[in-house]
C-alpha positions as CSV (number, residue, x, y, z in Angstrom):
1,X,5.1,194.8,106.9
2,X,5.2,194.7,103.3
3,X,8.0,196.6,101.5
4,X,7.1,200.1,100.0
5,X,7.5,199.6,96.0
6,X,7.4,203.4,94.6
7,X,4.9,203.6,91.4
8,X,3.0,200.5,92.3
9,X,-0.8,201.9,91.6
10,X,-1.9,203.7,89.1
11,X,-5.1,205.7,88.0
12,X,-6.5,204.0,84.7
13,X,-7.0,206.9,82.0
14,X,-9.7,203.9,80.6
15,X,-13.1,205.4,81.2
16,X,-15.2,203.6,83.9
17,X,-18.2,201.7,83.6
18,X,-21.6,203.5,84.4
19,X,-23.8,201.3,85.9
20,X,-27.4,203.7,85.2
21,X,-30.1,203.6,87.6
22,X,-31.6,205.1,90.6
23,X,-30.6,202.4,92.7
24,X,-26.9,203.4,91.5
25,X,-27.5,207.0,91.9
26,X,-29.1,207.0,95.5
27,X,-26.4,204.1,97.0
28,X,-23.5,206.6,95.6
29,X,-25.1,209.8,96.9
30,X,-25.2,207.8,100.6
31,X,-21.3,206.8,99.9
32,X,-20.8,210.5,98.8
33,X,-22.4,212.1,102.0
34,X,-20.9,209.9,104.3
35,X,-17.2,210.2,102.5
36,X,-17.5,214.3,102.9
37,X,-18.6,213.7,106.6
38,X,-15.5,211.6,107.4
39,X,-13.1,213.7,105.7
40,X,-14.0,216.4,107.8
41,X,-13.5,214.6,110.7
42,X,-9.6,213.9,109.2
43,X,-9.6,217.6,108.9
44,X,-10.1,217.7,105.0
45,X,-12.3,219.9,103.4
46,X,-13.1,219.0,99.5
47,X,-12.3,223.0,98.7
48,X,-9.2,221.9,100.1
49,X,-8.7,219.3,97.6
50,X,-9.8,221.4,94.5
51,X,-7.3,224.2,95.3
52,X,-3.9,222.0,95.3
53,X,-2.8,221.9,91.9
54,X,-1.7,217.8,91.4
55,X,-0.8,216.2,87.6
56,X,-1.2,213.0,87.2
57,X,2.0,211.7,87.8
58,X,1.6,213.1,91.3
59,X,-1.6,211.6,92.0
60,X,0.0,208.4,90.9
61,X,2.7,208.9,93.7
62,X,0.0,209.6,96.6
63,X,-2.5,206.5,95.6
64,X,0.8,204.2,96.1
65,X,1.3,206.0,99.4
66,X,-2.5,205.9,100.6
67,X,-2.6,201.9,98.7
68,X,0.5,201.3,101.2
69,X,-1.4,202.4,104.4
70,X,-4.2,200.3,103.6
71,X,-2.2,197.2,103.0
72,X,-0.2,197.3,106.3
73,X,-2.1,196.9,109.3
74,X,0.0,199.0,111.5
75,X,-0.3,202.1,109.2
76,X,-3.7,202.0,108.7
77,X,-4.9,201.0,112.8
78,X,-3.2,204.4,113.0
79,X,-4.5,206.1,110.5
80,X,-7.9,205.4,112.0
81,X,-7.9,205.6,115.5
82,X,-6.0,209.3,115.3
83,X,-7.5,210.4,112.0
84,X,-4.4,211.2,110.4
85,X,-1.9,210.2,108.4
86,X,0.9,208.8,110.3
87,X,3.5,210.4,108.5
88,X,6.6,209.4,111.2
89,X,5.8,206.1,110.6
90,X,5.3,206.3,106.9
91,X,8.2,208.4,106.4
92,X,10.5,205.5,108.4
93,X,9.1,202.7,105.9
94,X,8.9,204.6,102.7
95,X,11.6,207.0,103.1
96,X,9.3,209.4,101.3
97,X,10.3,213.3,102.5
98,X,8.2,214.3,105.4
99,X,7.3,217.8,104.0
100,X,5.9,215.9,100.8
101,X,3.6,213.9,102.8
102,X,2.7,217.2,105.0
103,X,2.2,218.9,101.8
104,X,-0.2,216.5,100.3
105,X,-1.9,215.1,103.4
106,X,-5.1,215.9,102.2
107,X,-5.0,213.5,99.0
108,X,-3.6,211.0,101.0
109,X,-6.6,211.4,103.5
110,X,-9.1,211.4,100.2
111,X,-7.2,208.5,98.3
112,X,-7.0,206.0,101.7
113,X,-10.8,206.8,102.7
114,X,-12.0,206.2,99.8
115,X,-10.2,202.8,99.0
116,X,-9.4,201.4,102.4
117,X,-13.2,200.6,103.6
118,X,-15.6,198.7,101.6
119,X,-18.3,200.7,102.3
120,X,-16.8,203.1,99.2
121,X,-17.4,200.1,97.2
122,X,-19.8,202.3,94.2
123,X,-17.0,205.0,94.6
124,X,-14.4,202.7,93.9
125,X,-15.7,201.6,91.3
126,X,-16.2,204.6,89.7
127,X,-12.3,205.2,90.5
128,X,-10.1,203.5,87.8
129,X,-6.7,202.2,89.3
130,X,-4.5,199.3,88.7
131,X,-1.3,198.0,89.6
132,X,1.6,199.0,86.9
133,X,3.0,195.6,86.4
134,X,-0.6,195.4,84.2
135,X,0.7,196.4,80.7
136,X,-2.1,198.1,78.8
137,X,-0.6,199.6,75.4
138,X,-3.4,202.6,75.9
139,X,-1.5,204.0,79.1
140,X,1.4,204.6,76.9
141,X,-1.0,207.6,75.6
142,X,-2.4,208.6,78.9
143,X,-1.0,211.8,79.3
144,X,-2.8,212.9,75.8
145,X,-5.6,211.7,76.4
146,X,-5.9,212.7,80.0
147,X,-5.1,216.5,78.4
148,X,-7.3,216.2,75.7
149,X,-10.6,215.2,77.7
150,X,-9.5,218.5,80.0
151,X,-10.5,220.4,76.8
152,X,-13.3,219.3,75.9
153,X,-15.2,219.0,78.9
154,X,-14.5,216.2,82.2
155,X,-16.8,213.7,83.7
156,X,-17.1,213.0,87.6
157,X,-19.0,212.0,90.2
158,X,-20.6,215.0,92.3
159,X,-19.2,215.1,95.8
160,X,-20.0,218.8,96.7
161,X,-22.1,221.5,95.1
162,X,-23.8,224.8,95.3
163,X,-26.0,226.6,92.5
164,X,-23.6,227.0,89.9
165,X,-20.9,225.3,90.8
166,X,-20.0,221.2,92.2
167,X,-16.6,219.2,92.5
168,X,-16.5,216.3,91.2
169,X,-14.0,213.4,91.8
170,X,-13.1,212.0,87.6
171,X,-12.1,208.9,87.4
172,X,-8.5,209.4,87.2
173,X,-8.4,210.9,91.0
174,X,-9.3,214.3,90.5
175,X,-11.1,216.8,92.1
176,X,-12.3,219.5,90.0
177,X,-14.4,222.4,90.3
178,X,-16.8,222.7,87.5
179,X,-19.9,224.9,85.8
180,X,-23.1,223.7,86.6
181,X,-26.1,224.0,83.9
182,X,-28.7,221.4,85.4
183,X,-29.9,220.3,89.1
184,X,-27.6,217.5,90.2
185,X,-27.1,215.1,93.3
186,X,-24.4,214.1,95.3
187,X,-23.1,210.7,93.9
188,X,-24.5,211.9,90.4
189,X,-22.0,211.6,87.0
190,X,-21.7,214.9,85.5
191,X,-19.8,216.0,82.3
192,X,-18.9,219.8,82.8
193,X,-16.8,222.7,82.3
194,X,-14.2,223.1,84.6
195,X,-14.4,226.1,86.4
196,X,-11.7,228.4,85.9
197,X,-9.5,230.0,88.7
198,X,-6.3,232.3,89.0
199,X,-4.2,229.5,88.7
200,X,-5.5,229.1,85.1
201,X,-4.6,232.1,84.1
202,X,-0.8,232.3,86.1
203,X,1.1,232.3,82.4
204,X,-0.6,235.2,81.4
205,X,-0.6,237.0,84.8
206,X,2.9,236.6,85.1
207,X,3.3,238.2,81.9
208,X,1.3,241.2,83.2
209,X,3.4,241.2,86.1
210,X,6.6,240.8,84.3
211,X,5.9,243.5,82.3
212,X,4.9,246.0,85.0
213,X,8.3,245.3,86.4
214,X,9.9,245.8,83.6
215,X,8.3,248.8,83.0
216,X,8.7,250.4,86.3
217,X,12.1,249.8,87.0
218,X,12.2,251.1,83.5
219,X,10.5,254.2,84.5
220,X,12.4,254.7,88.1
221,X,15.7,254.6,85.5
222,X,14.7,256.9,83.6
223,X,13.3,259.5,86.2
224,X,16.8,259.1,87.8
225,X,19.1,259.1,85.1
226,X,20.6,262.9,84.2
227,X,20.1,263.3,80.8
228,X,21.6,266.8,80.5
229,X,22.9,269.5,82.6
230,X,21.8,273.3,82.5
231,X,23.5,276.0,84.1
232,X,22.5,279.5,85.0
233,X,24.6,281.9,84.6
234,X,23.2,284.9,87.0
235,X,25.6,286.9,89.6
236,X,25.1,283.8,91.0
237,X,25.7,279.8,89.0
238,X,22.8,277.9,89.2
239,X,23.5,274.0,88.2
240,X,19.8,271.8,87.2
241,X,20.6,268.3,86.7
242,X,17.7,267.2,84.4
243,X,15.9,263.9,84.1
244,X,14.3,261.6,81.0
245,X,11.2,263.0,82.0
246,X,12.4,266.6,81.4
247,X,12.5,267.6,85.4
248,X,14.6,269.0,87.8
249,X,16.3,266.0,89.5
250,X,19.2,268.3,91.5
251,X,19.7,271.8,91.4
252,X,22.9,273.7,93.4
253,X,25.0,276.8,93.7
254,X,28.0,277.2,94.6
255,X,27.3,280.8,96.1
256,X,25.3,281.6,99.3
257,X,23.3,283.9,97.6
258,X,22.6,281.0,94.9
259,X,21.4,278.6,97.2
260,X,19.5,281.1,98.6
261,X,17.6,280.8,95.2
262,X,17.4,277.3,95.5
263,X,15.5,277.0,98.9
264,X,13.4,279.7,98.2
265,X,12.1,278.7,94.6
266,X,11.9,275.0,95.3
267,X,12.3,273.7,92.3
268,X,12.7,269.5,92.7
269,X,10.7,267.6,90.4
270,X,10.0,270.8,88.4
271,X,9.4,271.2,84.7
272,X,12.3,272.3,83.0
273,X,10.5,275.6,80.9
274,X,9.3,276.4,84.5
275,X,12.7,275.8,86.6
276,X,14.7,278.3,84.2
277,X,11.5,280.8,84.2
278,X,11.2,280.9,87.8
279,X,14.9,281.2,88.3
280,X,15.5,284.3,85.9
281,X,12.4,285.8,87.4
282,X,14.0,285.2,90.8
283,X,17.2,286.9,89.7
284,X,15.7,289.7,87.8
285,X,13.7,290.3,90.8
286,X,17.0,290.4,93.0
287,X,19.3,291.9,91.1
288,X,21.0,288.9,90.2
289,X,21.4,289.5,86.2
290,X,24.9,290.9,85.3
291,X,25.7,294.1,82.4
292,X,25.9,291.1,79.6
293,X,22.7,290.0,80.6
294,X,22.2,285.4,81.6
295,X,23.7,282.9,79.8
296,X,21.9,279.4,79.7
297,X,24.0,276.5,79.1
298,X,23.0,273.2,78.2
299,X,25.1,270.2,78.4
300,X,24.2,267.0,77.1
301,X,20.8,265.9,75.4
302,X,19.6,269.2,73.4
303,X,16.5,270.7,74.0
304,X,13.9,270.2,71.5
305,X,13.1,273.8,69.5
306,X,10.2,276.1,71.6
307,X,10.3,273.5,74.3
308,X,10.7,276.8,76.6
309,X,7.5,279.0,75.8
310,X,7.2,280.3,79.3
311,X,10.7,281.4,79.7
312,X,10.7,283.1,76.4
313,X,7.6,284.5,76.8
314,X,9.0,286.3,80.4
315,X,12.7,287.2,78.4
316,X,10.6,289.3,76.2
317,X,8.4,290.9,78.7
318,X,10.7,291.8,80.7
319,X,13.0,292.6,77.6
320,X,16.3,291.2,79.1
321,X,19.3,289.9,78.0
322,X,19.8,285.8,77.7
323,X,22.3,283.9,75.2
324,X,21.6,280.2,75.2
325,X,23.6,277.5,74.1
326,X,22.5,274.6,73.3
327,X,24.7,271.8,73.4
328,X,27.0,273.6,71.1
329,X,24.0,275.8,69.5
330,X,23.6,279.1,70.4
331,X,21.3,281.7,69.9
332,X,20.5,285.2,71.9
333,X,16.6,286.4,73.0
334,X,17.0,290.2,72.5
C-alpha cells in the first residue's frame, strides 16, 4: 500500500475548460443523475453537503484522503462493497483522527465517487485538481482569488435543483446553494448568486446575541441591586429596600404588628410612590401613626423632586403629619 503523503492533491483555483454543446450538456446530466443516485446509496444527501461549512484548505485535506482510497486497492474494494468509508482502516494508514474523518464522511463519499470511477469522466473534468509538487505561480494567490469570485457571483455544474434554488459543485470542490433566474438541467454550468443562509449572517447574529446578554444580565443587576433604603417610621419600622428600577425588592419589620403590614399590603415588586402610600394609608387606617406624626427616611440614592405624587396627594387629604428626609434633605408635608 502506498504511503499516505498529507497535502498531496489539490483543487486548481484555474478556471476549467467548457467544452459547449448538447452532447456535453446531456452526457454530464447522465453523470450528474447517476452521481446523486449513488451517493444516496453511501448515505449522502447533496443538502448534506451544502450545509457543512468547508474552506478550501479543508477540502484540500479530504481530496488527498478520498485520492488515497482510490489509489490503494484495499481501501477502495472496501469502500465499495460496504458503501462507506473505511475509516478503521484509513485511520491505521493515515493516522488521520477518527472523529475528522466521521465528521467529514460525506465529502469523502462525494470527492472518491466522483474521481475513483471513470464513468465521472465529464465531471472530472469539470473538477480542477492537481498534485502540489506542480508549481503554478497563480496558486500562490488562490485564496484571493477563490474569495473574490465568492463576491461576485460562482460558476458550477448543477447537480440538484428545485424552482428557485440548485447546488452546484464549482470547480474548486464546492457545493453551493445558489439563486436561480433561468430553467436549468442537471449537468448544466451555471453562474449564480449564492444563496444565503444563517451561517452567513453568524458575525452579526452573534452580535445580536451578545448584546442581548449583555443587556440582560445588565438588567437582572440592576433589578437586584439596592440602590437606597427607605424606612417608615409608624408605631411600627417599616424597612423597603429599593431597586434601579425604583421597586420594592425587600421590605421587613421588626415588630409583629409591622409584619403584619407587610403580608397584608403585599408590596414586592411594587412602585416606590405606591409602596409608601399604601403603607401610610395602612397605618393611618390602624392606628399606627404616632403624636409627631411619620417620618420617611431615605438612605442612599435621593429621590428625584415629586417623584411621590400619590403619597402626597393622600398626606394632604388625610391632612397628617410626615417629615421626610432625603438622604440628608428634609422637608415636612403639613
Amino acid at each position: 500500500m502506498d504511503k499516505f503523503q498529507k497535502n498531496k492533491y489539490r483543487f486548481s483555483s484555474t478556471q476549467p475548460l467548457i467544452l459547449i454543446g448538447n452532447d456535453i450538456v446531456e452526457a454530464r446530466n447522465e453523470q450528474v443523475n447517476q452521481l446523486v443516485s449513488e451517493l444516496i446509496k453511501y448515505k449522502v444527501l447533496i443538502r448534506d453537503l451544502v450545509n457543512s461549512e468547508v474552506d478550501y484548505s479543508k477540502r484540500n485535506e479530504l481530496l488527498t484522503i478520498a485520492m488515497f482510497i482510490i489509489n490503494n486497492f484495499e481501501l477502495y474494494d472496501a469502500f465499495v462493497k460496504n458503501e462507506d468509508v473505511p475509516i478503521d482502516v484509513l485511520h491505521r494508514f493515515t493516522r488521520v483522527d477518527k472523529k475528522f474523518l466521521q465528521k467529514y464522511r460525506e465529502y469523502i463519499v462525494a470527492y472518491t465517487l466522483i474521481f475513483g470511477n471513470p464513468i465521472y469522466k465529464n465531471i472530472q473534468d469539470y473538477v480542477q485538481i492537481v498534485e502540489n509538487s506542480i508549481e503554478d505561480e497563480e496558486e500562490k494567490n488562490k485564496k484571493e482569488i477563490i474569495e473574490y469570485e465568492e463576491k461576485i457571483g460562482v460558476n458550477g455544474i448543477v447537480i440538484g435543483k428545485n424552482k428557485k434554488n440548485a447546488i452546484i459543485l464549482t470547480s474548486i470542490g464546492e457545493f453551493k446553494k445558489v439563486k436561480l433566474n433561468q430553467d436549468v438541467i442537471n449537468g448544466e454550468e451555471v453562474k449564480a448568486n449564492e444563496k444565503k443562509t444563517l451561517k452567513d449572517f453568524k458575525i452579526y447574529i452573534s452580535i445580536v446575541l451578545i448584546f442581548l446578554v449583555v443587556f440582560s444580565i445588565s438588567m437582572l443587576y440592576k433589578y437586584n441591586n439596592v440602590v437606597r433604603t427607605i424606612v417608615v417610621e409608624t408605631t411600627s419600622p417599616i424597612r423597603l429596600e429599593i431597586n434601579g428600577f425604583n421597586r420594592v425588592l425587600n421590605i421587613t419589620s421588626s415588630t409583629e404588628k409591622g409584619q403584619l403590614l407587610v403580608e397584608e399590603t403585599n408590596l414586592l415588586d411594587q412602585k416606590l410612590d405606591r409602596a409608601i402610600y399604601k403603607i401610610i394609608e395602612y397605618a393611618n387606617e390602624n392606628e399606627m401613626v404616632k403624636s409627631t406624626g411619620i417620618t420617611v427616611t431615605v438612605t442612599g440614592k435621593e429621590l428625584r423632586y415629586n417623584s411621590l405624587p400619590e403619597t402626597e396627594e393622600y398626606i394632604y387629604k388625610k391632612d397628617l403629619k410626615v417629615r421626610f428626609n432625603n438622604s440628608g434633605r428634609e422637608h415636612k408635608f403639613n
